[in-house]
KOLLUM-530863 format. One line per 3 residues: number of its first residue (from 1); their letters; for each residue y, x, z of C-alpha. Coordinates in steps of 0.1 Angstrom, whole numbers, plus 5000, padded with zeros to 4 digits. Each point is the difference from the previous one (the first is absolute). Layout:
# KOLLUM-530863
NUM) a) Y,X,Z | ... .
This chain:
# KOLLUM-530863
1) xxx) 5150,4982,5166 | 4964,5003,4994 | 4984,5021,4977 .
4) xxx) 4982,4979,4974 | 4987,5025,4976 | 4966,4981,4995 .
7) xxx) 4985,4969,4996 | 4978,5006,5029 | 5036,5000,5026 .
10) xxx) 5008,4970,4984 | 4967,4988,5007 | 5001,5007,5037 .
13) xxx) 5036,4981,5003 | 4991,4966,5023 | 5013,4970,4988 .
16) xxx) 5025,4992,5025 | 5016,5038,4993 | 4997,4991,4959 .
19) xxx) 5024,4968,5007 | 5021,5016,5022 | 5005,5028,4968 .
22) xxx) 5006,4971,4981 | 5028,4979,5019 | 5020,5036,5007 .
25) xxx) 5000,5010,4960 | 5006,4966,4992 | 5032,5003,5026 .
28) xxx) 5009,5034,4985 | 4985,5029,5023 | 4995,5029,4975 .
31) xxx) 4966,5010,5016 | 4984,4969,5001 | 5012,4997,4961 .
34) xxx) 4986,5032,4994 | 4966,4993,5020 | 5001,4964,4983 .
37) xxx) 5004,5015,4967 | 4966,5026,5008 | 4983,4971,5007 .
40) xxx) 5006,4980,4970 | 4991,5032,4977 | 4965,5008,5024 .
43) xxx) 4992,4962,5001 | 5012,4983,4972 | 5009,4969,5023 .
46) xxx) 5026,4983,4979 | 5002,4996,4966 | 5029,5013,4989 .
49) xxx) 4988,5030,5025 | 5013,5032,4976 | 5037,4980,4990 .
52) xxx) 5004,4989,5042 | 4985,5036,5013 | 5025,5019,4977 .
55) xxx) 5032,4978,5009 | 4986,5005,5040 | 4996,5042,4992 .
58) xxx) 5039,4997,4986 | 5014,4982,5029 | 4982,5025,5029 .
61) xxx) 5007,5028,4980 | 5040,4986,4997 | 4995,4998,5041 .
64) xxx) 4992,5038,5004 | 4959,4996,4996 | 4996,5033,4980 .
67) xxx) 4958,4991,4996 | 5012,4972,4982 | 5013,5021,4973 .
70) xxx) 4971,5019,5000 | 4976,4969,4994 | 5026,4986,4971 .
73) xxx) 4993,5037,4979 | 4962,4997,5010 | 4999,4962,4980 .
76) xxx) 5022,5015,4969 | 4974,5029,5002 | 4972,4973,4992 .
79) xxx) 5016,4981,4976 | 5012,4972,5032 | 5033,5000,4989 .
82) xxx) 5014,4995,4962 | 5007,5020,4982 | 4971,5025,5007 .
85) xxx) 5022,5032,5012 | 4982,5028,5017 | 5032,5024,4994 .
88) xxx) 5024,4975,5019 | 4969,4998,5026 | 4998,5036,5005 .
91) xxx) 5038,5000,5007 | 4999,4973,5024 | 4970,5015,5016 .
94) xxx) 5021,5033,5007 | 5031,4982,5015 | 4971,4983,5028 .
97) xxx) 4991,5030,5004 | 5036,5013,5007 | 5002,4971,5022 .
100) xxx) 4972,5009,5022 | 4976,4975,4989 | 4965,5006,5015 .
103) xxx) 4984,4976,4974 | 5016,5019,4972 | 4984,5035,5014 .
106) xxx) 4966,4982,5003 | 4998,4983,4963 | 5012,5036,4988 .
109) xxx) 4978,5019,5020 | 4973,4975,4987 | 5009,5012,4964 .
112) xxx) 5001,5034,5007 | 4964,5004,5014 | 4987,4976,4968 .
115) xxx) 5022,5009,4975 | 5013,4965,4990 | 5040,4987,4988 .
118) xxx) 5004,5031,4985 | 4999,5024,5031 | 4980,5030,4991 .
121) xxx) 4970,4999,5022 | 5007,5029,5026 | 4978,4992,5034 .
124) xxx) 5005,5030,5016 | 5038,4994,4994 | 4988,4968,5020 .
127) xxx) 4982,5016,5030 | 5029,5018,5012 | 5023,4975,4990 .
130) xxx) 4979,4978,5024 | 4997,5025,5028 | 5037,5002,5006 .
133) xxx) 5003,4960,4994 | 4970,5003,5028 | 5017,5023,5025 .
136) xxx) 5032,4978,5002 | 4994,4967,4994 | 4977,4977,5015 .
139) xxx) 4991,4979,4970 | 4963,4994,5002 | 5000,4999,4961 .
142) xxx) 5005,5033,4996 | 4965,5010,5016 | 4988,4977,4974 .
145) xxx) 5014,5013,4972 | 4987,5035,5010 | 4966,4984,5008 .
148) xxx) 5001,4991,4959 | 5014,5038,4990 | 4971,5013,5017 .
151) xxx) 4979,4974,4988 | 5008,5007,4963 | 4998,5037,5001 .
154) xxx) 4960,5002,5015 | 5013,5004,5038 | 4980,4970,5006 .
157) xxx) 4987,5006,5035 | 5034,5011,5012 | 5019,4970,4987 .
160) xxx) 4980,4980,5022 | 5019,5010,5034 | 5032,4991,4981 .
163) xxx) 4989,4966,4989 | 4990,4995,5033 | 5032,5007,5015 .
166) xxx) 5019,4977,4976 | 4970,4972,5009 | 5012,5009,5038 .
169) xxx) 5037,4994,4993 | 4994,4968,4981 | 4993,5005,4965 .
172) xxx) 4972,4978,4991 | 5003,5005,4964 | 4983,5040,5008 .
175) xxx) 4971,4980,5017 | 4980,5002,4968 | 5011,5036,4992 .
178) xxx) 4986,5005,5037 | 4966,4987,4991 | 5003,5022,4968 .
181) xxx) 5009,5032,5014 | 4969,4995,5031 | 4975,4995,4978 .
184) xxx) 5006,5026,4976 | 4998,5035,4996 | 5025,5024,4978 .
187) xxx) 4981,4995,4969 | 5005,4963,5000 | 4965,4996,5013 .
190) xxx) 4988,4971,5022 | 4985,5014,5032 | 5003,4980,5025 .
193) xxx) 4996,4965,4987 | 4994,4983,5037 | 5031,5013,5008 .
196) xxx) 5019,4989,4969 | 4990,4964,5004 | 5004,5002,5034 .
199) xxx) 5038,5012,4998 | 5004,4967,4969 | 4988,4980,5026 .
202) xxx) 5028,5012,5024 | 5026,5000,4973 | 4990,4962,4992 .
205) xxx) 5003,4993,5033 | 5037,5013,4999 | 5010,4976,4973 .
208) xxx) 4993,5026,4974 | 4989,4978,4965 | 4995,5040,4980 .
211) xxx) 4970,5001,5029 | 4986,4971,4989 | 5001,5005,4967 .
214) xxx) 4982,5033,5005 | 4974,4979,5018 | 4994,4980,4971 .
217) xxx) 4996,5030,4974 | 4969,5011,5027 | 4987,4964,4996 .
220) xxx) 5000,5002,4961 | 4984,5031,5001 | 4973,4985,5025 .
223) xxx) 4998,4970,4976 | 4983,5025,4974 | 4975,5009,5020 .
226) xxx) 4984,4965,5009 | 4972,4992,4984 | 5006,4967,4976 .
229) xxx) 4976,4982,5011 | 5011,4998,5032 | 5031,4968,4991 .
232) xxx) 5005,4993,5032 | 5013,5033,5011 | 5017,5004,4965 .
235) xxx) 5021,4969,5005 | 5009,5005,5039 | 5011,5036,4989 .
238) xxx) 5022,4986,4969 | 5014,4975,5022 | 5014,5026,5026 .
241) xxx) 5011,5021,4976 | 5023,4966,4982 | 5011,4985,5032 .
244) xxx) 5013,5040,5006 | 5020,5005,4974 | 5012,4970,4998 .
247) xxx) 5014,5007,5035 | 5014,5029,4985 | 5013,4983,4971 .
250) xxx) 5020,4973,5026 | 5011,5033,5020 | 5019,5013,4964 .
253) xxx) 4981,5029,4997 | 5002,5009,4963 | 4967,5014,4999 .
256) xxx) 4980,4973,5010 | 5013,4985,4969 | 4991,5026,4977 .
259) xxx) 4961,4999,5015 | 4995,4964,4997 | 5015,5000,4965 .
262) xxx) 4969,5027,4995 | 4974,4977,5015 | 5006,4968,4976 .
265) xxx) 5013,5025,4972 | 4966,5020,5000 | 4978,4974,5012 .
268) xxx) 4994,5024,5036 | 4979,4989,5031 | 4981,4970,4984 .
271) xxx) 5028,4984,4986 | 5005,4985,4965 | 5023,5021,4977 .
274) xxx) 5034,4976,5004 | 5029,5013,4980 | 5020,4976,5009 .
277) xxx) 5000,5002,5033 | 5003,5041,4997 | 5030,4991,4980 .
280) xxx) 5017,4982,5030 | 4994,5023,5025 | 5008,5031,4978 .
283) xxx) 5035,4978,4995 | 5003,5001,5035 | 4996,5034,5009 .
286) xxx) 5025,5008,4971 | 5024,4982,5020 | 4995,5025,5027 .
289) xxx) 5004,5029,4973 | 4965,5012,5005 | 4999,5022,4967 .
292) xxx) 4963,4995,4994 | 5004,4962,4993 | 5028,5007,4972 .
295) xxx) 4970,5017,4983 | 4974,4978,5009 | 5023,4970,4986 .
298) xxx) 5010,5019,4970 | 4961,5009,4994 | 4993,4963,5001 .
301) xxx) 5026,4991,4974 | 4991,5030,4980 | 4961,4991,5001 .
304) xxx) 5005,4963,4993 | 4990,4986,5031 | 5024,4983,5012 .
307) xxx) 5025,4969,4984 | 5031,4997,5014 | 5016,4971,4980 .
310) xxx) 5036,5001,5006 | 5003,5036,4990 | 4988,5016,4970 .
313) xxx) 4973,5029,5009 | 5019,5029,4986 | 5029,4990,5018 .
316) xxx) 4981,4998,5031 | 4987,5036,4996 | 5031,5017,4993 .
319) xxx) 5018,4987,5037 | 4970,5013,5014 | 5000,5030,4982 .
322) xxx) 5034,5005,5010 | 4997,4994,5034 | 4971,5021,5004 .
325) xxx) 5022,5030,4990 | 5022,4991,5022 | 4977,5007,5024 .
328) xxx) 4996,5033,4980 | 4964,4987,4991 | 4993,5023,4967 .
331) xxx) 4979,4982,4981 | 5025,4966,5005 | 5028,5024,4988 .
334) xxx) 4983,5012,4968 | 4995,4963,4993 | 5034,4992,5010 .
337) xxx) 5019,5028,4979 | 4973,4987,4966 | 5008,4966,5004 .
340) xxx) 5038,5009,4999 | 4997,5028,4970 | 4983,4969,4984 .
343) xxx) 5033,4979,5002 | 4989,4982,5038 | 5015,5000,5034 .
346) xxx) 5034,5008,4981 | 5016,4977,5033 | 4990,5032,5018 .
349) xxx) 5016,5025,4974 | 5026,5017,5024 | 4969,5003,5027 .
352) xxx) 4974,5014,4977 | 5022,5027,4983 | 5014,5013,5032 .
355) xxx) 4969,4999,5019 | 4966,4993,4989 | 5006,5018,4965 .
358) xxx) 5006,5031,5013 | 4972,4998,5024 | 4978,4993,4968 .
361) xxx) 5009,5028,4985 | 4995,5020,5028 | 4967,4988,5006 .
364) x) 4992,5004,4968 .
């Protein structure tokens, strides 16, 4: 069974492979249901893609897939699955774990170096959680993972050898962090820009969309520094840096959403302020649950800039509020927890007094 923990090894399956996946889930084989239902949640390819990817996850994990479990209690843990149950997801994370499940380790590994689905950040926990995961197990995704540990804690320069080995076993997704981790220094200082673009280059290459997204942040910040006058270099730059993301954008990468939301939002690179169009490609990236577009759409509505028709405004910004703190987005949760003190979002009464109220008033 493959190990489909990013978009990016979804990205390098071949076509041929991809209908092959398809025919064996479709004829029952509990990987190929669990590696089809991966590939609905990291592509979006069907339309029903969150009801078909959850009824695939329960049918590999009836056949003994104990990663399938795992990747059901990740979608309750953002709000995938209704209702929203991060105590039932915790539980269901543990029994993966009890089962063995090398995605379960990795997402909570991942929470324990950030802090995130209420596991209290502990990164050194992580670290030697990793280096025993390391010396008996040959899952390349653990040097990722300590690549990030390192990462995050200023041990920039060192993290680079461990992203490199993950790069080396096949994880393109740590291209990117690669390029990072080369061209900085501990103090989150670029040093070696050559080699930085250099290494997104390489990482492009590879299949790795993050790489060119970083490519087009350089070109935005190049963008700034050409003189105005000078249209022809302004509109061959703008142009590059579009046709980019919308690459990225066609790839799924959430991000790529978020930025090009930003350029017709804000009226960036040349381009007339279109809120509109922000609007839809915010949408979009909500639909990947990239927390920053929940704001950004709930900004919108709150500012008056956008009409949404069918939906009245207030209505709109309190299911983005509350999705936002699902995402544990704190200003989205303030918002969320108002609106329902104020008599709104009462279809989401047994989810906001269990959960988000009592992170509100912890927060506060």
């Amino acid at each position: 069974m493959k190990r489909l923990y990013h978009l990016q090894d979804v990205l390098s399956i071949p076509e041929e492979e991809m209908e092959q996946i398809r025919r064996q889930a479709q004829e029952g084989d509990p990987a190929a249901c669990y590696e089809l239902a991966r590939i609905h949640l990291l592509l979006h390819d069907c339309e029903d893609y969150l009801e078909s990817a959850h009824e695939l996850l329960l049918k590999a994990q009836k056949g003994g897939i104990a990663d399938a479990e795992a990747v059901i209690a990740a979608m309750m843990f953002r709000g995938g699955i209704e209702p929203y149950d991060p105590h039932g997801a915790a539980k269901m994370l543990e029994n993966a774990l009890q089962d063995n499940s090398e995605y379960a380790a990795y997402f909570q590994l991942a929470n324990l170096i950030y802090g995130r689905f209420g596991v209290r950040q502990d990164v050194e926990l992580a670290l030697s959680t990793l280096d025993s995961l390391i010396a008996t197990s040959d899952n390349p995704y653990w040097y990722s993972l300590k690549g990030d540990a390192l990462f995050y804690i200023g041990r920039i320069e060192e993290s680079a050898a461990w992203f490199e080995k993950a790069v080396e076993g096949g994880v393109i997704s740590a291209c990117g962090d690669l390029a990072l981790a080369r061209g900085m220094n501990d103090n989150g200082e670029f040093t070696d820009r050559d080699t930085y673009l250099e290494a997104l280059v390489e990482g492009d290459g590879m299949g790795d969309p993050m790489c060119m997204y970083y490519m087009v942040l350089e070109r935005m910040f190049e963008y700034d520094d050409i003189d105005p006058e000078d249209t022809e270099t302004c509109d061959n730059y703008r142009e590059l840096i579009i046709q980019a993301l919308e690459i990225c954008a066609e790839q799924c990468l959430p991000a790529s959403f978020s930025l090009l939301g930003d350029i017709f939002h804000e009226g960036r690179i040349g381009i007339p302020a279109d809120p509109v169009k922000a609007w839809e490609y915010y949408v979009k990236g909500s639909e990947f649950m990239h927390e920053s577009c929940f704001e950004k759409m709930y900004d919108m509505l709150h500012d008056g800039e956008i009409e949404l028709g069918r939906m009245n405004r207030e209505d709109a910004m309190d299911l983005c509020a509350v999705n936002g703190a699902r995402l544990h987005n704190r200003k989205l949760l303030v918002a969320a927890v108002e609106a329902y003190r104020r008599g709104r979002l009462t279809q989401f009464a047994r989810e906001m007094e269990m959960y988000h109220i009592p992170a509100y008033d912890t927060w506060a």
